[in-house]
Residue frames relative to the residue before (quaternion, step in Angstrom):
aa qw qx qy qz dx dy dz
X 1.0000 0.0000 0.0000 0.0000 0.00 0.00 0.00
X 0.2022 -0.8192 0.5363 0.0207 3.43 -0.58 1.07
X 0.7505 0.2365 -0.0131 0.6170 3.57 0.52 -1.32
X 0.2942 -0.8054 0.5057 0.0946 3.39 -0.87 0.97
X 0.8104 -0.0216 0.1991 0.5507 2.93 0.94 -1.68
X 0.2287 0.7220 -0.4947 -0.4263 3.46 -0.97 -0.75
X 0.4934 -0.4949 0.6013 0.3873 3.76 -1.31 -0.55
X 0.2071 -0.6653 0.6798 0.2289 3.31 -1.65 0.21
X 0.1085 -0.7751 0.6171 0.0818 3.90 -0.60 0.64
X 0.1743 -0.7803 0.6004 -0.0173 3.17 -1.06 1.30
X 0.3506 -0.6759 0.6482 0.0063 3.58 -0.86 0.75
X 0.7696 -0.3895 0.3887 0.3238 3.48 -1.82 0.03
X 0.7967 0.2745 -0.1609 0.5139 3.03 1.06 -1.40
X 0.0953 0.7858 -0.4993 0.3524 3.52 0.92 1.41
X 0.2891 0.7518 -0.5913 0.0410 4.02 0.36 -0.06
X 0.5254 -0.6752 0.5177 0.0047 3.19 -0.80 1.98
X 0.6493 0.4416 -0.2595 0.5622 3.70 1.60 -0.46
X 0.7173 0.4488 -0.2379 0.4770 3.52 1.05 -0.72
X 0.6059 -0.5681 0.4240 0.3610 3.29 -1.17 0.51
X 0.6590 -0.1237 -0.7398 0.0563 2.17 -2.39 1.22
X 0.4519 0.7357 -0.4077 0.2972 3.83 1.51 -0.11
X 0.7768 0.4856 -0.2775 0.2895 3.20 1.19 -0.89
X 0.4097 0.7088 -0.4168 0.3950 3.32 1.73 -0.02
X 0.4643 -0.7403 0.2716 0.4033 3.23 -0.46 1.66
X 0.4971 0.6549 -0.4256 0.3779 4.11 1.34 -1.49
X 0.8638 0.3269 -0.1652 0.3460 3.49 0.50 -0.81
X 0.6785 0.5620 -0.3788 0.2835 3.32 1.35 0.22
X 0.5999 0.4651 -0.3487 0.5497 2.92 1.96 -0.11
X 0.6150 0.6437 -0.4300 0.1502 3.55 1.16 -0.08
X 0.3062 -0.8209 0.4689 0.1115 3.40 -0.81 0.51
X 0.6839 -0.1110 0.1322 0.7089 3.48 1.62 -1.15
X 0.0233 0.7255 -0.6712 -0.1500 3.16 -1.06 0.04
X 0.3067 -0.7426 0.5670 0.1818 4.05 -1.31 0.68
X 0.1034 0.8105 -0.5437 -0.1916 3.36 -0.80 -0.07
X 0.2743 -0.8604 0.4217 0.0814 3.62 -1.17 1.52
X 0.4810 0.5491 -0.3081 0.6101 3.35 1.42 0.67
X 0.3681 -0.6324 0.6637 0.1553 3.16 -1.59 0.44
X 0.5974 0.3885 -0.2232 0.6651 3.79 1.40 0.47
X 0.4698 0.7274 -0.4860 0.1180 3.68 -0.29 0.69
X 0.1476 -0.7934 0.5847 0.0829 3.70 -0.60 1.06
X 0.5497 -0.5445 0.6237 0.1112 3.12 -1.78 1.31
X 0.1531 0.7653 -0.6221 0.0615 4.01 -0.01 0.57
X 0.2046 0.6849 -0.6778 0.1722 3.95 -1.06 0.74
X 0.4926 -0.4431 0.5178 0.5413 3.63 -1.35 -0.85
X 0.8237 -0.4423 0.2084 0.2871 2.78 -1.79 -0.57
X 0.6773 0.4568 -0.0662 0.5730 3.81 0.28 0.49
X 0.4463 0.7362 -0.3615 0.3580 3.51 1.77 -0.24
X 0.5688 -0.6538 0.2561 0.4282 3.70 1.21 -1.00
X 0.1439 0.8999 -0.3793 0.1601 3.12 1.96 0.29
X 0.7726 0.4632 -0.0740 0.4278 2.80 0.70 -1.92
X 0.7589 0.3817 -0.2271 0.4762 3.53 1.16 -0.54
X 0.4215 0.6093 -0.4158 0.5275 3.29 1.33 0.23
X 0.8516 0.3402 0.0284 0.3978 3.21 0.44 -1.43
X 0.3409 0.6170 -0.3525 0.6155 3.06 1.98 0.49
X 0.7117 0.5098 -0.1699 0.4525 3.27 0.35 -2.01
X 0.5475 0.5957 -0.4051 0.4257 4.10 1.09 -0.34
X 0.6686 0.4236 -0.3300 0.5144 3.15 0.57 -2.11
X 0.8933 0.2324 -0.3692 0.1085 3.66 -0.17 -0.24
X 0.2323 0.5262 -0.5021 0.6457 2.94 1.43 0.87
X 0.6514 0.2913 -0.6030 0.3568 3.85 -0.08 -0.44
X 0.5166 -0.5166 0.4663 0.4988 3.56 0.94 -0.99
X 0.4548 0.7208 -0.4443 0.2760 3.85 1.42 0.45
X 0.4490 -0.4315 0.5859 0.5185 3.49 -0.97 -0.17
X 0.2271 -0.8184 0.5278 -0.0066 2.93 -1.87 0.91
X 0.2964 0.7014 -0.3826 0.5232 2.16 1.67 1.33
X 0.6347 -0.4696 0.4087 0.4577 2.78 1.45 -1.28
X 0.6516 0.3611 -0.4158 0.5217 3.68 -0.23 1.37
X 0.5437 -0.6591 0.4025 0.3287 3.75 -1.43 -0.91
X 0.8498 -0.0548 0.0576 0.5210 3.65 -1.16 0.10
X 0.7621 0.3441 -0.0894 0.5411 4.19 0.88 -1.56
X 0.6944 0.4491 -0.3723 0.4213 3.47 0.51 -0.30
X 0.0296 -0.7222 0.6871 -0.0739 3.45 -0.45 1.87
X 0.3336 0.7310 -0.5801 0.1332 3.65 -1.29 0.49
X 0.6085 -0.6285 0.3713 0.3112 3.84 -1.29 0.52
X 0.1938 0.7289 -0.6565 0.0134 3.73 -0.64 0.60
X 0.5445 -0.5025 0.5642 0.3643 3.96 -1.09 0.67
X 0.8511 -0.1222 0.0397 0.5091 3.37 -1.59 0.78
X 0.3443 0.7188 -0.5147 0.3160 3.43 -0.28 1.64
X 0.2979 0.6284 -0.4479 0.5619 3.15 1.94 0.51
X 0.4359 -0.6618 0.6072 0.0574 2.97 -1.41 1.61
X 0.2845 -0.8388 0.4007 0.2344 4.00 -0.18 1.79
X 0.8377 0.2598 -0.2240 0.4249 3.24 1.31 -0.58
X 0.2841 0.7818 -0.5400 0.1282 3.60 1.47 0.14
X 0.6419 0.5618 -0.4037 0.3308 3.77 0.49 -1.40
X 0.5525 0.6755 -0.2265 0.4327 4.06 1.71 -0.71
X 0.7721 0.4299 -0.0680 0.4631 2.99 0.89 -0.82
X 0.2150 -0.7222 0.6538 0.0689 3.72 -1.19 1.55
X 0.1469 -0.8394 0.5210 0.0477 3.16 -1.01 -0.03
X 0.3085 -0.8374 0.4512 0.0065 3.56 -0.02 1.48
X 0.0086 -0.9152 0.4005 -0.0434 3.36 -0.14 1.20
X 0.1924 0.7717 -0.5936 0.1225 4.13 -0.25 0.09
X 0.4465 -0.6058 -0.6438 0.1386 0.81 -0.31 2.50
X 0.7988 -0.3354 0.3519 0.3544 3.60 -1.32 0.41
X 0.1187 -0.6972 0.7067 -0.0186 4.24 -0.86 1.43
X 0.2326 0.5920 -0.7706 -0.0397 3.04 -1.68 0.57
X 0.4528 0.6297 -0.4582 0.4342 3.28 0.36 0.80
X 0.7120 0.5221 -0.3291 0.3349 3.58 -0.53 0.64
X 0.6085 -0.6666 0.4046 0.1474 3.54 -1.30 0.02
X 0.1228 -0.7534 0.6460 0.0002 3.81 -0.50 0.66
X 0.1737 -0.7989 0.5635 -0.1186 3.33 -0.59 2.13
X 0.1330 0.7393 -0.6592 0.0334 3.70 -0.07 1.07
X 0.5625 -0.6311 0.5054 0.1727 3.42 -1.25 1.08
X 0.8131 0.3620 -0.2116 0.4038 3.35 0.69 -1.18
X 0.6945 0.3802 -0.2564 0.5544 3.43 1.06 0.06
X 0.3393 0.8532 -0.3560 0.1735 3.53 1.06 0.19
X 0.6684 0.5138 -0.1749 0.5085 2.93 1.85 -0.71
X 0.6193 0.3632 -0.4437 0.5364 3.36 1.26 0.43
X 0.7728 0.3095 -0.4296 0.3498 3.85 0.52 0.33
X 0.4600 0.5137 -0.5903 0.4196 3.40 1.23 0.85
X 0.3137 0.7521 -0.2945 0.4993 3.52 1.90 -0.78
X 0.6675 0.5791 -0.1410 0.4463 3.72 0.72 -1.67
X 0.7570 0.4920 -0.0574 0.4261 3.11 0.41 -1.86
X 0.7253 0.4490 -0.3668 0.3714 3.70 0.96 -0.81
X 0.3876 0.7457 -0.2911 0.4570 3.62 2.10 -0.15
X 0.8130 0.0541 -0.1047 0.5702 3.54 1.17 -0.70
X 0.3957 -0.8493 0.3352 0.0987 3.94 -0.08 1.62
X 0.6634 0.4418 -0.2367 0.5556 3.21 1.67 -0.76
X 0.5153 0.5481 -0.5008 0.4281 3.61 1.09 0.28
X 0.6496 0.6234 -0.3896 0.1941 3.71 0.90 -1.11
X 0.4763 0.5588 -0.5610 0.3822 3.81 1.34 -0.24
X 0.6686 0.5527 -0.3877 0.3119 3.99 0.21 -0.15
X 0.6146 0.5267 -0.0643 0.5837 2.90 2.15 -0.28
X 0.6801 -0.4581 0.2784 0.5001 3.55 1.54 -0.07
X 0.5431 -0.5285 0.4986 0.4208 3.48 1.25 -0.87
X 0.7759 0.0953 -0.0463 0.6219 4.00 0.85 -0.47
X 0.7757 -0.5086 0.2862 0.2403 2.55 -1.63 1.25
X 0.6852 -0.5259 0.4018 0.3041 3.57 -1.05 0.78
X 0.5523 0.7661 -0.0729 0.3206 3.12 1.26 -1.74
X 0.7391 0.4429 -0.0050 0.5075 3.23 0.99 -1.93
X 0.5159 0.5829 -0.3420 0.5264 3.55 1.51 -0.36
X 0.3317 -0.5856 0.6412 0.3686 3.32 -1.56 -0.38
X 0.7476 -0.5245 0.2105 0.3490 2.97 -1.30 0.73
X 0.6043 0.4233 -0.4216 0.5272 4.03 1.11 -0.48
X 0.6592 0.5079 -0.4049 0.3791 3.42 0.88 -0.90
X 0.7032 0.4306 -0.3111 0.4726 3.53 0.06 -0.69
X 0.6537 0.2885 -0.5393 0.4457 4.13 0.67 -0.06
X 0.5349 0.6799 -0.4014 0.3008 3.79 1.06 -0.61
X 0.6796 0.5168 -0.2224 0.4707 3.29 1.38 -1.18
X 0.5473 0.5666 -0.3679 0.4941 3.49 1.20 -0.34
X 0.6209 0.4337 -0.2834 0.5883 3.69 0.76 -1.08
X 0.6652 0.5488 -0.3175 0.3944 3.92 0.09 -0.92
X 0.8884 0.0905 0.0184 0.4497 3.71 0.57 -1.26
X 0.5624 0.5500 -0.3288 0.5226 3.32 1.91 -0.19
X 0.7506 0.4204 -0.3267 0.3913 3.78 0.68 -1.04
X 0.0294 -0.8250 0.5591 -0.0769 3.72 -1.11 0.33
X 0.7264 -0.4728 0.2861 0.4086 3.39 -0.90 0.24
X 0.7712 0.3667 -0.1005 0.5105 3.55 -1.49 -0.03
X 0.7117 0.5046 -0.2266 0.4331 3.66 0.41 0.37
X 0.2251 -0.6671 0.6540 0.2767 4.06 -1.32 0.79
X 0.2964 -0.6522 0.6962 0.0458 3.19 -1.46 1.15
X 0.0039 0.7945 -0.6068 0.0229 3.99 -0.72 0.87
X 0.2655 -0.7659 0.5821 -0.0640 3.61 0.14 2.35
X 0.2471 0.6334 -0.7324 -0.0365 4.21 -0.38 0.59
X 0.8195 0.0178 -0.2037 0.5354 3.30 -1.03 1.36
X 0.4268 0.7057 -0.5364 -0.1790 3.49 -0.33 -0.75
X 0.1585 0.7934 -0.4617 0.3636 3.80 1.74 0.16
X 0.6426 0.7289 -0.1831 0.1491 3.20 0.74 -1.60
X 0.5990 0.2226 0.0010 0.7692 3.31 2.21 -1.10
X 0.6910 0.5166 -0.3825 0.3307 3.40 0.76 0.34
X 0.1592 -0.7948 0.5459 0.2121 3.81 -0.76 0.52
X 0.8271 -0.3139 0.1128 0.4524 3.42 -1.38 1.20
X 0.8020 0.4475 -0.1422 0.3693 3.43 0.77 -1.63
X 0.6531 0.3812 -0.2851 0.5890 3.50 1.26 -0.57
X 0.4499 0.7090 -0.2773 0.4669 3.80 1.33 0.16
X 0.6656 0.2731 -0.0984 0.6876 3.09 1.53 -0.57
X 0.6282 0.4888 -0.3496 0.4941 3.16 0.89 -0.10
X 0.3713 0.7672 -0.2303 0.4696 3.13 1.44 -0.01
X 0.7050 0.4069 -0.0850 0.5746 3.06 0.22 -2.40
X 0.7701 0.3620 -0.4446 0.2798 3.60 0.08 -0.61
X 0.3464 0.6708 -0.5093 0.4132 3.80 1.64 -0.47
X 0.6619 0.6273 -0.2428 0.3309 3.33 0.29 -1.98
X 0.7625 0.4402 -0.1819 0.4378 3.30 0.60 -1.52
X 0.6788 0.4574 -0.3325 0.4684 3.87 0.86 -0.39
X 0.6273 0.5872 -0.2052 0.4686 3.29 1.50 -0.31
X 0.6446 0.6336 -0.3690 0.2164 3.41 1.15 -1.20
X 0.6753 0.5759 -0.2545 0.3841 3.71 1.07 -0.90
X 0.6990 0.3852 -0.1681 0.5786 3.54 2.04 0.06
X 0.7962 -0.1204 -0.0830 0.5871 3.17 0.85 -0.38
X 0.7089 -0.4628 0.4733 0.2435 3.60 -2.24 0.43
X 0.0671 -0.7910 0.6063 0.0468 3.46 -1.22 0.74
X 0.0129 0.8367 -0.5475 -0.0067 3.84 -0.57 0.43
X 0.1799 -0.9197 0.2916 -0.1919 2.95 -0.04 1.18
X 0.0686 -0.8086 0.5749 0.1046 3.75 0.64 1.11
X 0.3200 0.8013 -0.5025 -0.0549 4.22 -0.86 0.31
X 0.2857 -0.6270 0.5865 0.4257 3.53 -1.06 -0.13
X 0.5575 0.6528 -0.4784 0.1848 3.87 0.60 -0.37
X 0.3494 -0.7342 0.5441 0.2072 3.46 -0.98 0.50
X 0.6497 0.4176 -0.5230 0.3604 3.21 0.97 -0.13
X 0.5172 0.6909 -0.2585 0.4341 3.40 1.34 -0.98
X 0.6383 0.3933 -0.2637 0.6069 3.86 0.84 -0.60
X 0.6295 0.5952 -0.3151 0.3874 3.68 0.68 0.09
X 0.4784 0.7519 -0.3352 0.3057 3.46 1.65 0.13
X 0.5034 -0.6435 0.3393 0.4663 3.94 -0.03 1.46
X 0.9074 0.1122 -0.1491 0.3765 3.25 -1.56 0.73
X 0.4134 0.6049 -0.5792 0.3574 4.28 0.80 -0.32
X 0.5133 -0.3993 0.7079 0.2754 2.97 -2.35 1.49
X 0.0924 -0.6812 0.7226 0.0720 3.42 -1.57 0.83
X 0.0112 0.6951 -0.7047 -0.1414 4.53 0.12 0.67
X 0.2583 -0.6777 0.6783 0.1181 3.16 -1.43 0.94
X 0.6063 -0.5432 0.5443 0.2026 3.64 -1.01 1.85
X 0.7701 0.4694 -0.3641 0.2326 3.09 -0.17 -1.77
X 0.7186 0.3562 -0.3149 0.5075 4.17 0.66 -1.02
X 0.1870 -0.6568 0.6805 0.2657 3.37 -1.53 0.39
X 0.4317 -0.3853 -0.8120 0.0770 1.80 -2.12 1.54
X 0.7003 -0.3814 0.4071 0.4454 3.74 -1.66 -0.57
X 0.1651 0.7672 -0.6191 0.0295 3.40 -0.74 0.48
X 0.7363 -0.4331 0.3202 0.4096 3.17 -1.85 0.90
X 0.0223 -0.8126 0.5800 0.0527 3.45 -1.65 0.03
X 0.7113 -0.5051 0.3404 0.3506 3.65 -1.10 0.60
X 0.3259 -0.6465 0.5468 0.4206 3.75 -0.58 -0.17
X 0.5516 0.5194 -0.3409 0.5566 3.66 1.18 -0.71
X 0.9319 0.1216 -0.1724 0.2949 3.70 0.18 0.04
X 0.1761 0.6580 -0.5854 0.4397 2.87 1.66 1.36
X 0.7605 -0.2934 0.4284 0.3899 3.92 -2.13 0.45
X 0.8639 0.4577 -0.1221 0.1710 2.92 0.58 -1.75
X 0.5071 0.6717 -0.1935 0.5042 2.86 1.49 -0.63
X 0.7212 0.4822 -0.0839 0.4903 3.48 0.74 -1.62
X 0.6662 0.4605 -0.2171 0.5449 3.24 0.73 -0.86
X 0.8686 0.2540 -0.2140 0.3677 3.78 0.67 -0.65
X 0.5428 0.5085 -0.4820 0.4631 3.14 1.92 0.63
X 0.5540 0.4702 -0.5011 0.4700 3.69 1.09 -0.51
X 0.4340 0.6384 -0.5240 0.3599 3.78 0.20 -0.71
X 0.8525 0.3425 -0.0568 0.3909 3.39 -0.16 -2.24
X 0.8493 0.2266 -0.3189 0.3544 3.65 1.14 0.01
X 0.6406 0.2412 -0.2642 0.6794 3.22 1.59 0.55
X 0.1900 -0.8446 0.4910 -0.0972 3.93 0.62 1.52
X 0.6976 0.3286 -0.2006 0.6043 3.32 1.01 -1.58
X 0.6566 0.4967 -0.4463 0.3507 3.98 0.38 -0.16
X 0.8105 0.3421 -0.1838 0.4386 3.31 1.00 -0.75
X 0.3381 0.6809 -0.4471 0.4714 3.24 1.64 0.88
X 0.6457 0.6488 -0.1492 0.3740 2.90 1.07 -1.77
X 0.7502 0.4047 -0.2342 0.4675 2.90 0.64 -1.60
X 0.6401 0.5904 -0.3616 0.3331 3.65 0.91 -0.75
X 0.6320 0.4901 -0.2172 0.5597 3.31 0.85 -1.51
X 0.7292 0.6220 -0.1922 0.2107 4.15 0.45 -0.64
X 0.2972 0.8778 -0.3569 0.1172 2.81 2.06 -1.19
């Protein structure tokens, strides 16, 4: 266990109306703990996942764009809105690790082809030359490692069902060494034995069931009554 907790600190120039304050998850938040070495951030879209878990990597000291402690490079609106907000409570203290942002991935594989002797951590070839699941798989495969906080925002995103699990098992050879945090909408990916799941969606955030997350529910009625909830969709 690496990260315990963190705190948000607010200040005068806090405006509870202005973004990132005004996101409801975060106006009532005050702290949040985590008691696992596996925890995922689940909400809709716009809940604060991403800015929660933004506001870490930079407190870890990552780009927030995307990458780890050495990877310096330009990306447009990659300032972290609520990092300067945010303490973090460590035992013992990480600076080791990796901030995975889906939507900007393509500028730090972009990053990476700038420095050739980095790509063995990466498979040996350029990020680029991969397909998009391949090249986040290869990051997890040859980038992740022991002794270290790993920050996943989306990473489903390039992943199919099968490399999704292929995933969970990375995760799982890792868990007894290093921390995962994890913003997702997947359900298969929220299904990992024992993971703190806070649910975005309630204010304040609090833990939740996998059985009674959106995601879950929503993608087992789907898969066992397909033609009903077509119907019902397409019928309104």
């Amino acid at each position: 266990m690496y990260l315990r907790s963190l705190e948000i600190m607010r200040s005068g120039d806090s405006d509870p109306n202005r973004y990132p304050f005004s996101i409801p998850a975060i106006k009532s938040l005050t702290s949040l703990s985590f008691r696992t070495n596996v925890t995922f951030f689940v909400g809709e879209n716009g809940s604060g996942k991403s800015t929660i878990l933004e506001g870490i990597a930079y407190q870890c000291g990552f780009h927030t764009a995307g990458g780890g402690k050495n990877n310096y490079y330009e990306v447009d609106s990659s300032d972290s809105a609520l990092g300067e907000n945010i303490r973090l409570s460590w035992m013992p203290k990480m600076t080791n690790g990796f901030f995975l942002r889906a939507e900007t991935f393509y500028h730090f594989a972009s990053h990476m082809d700038t420095m050739p002797a980095s790509l063995q951590s990466y498979g040996g070839r350029s990020l680029h030359q991969q397909s998009h699941g391949e090249a986040f798989l290869s990051l997890f495969t040859h980038r992740f490692g022991e002794k270290a906080i790993y920050l996943l925002d989306e990473p489903e995103a390039a992943l199919s069902p099968a490399r999704q699990l292929a995933l969970l098992r990375i995760i799982k050879d890792l868990e007894n060494s290093a921390q995962f945090i994890i913003a997702t909408h997947s359900p298969i990916l929220l299904g990992y034995p024992n993971a703190q799941i806070l649910n975005f969606d309630e204010q304040p955030i609090e833990e939740i069931q996998y059985e009674d997350t959106l995601h879950y529910i929503i993608t087992r009625r789907f898969l066992e009554n397909r033609k009903t909830v077509l119907d019902e969709l397409f019928h309104e």
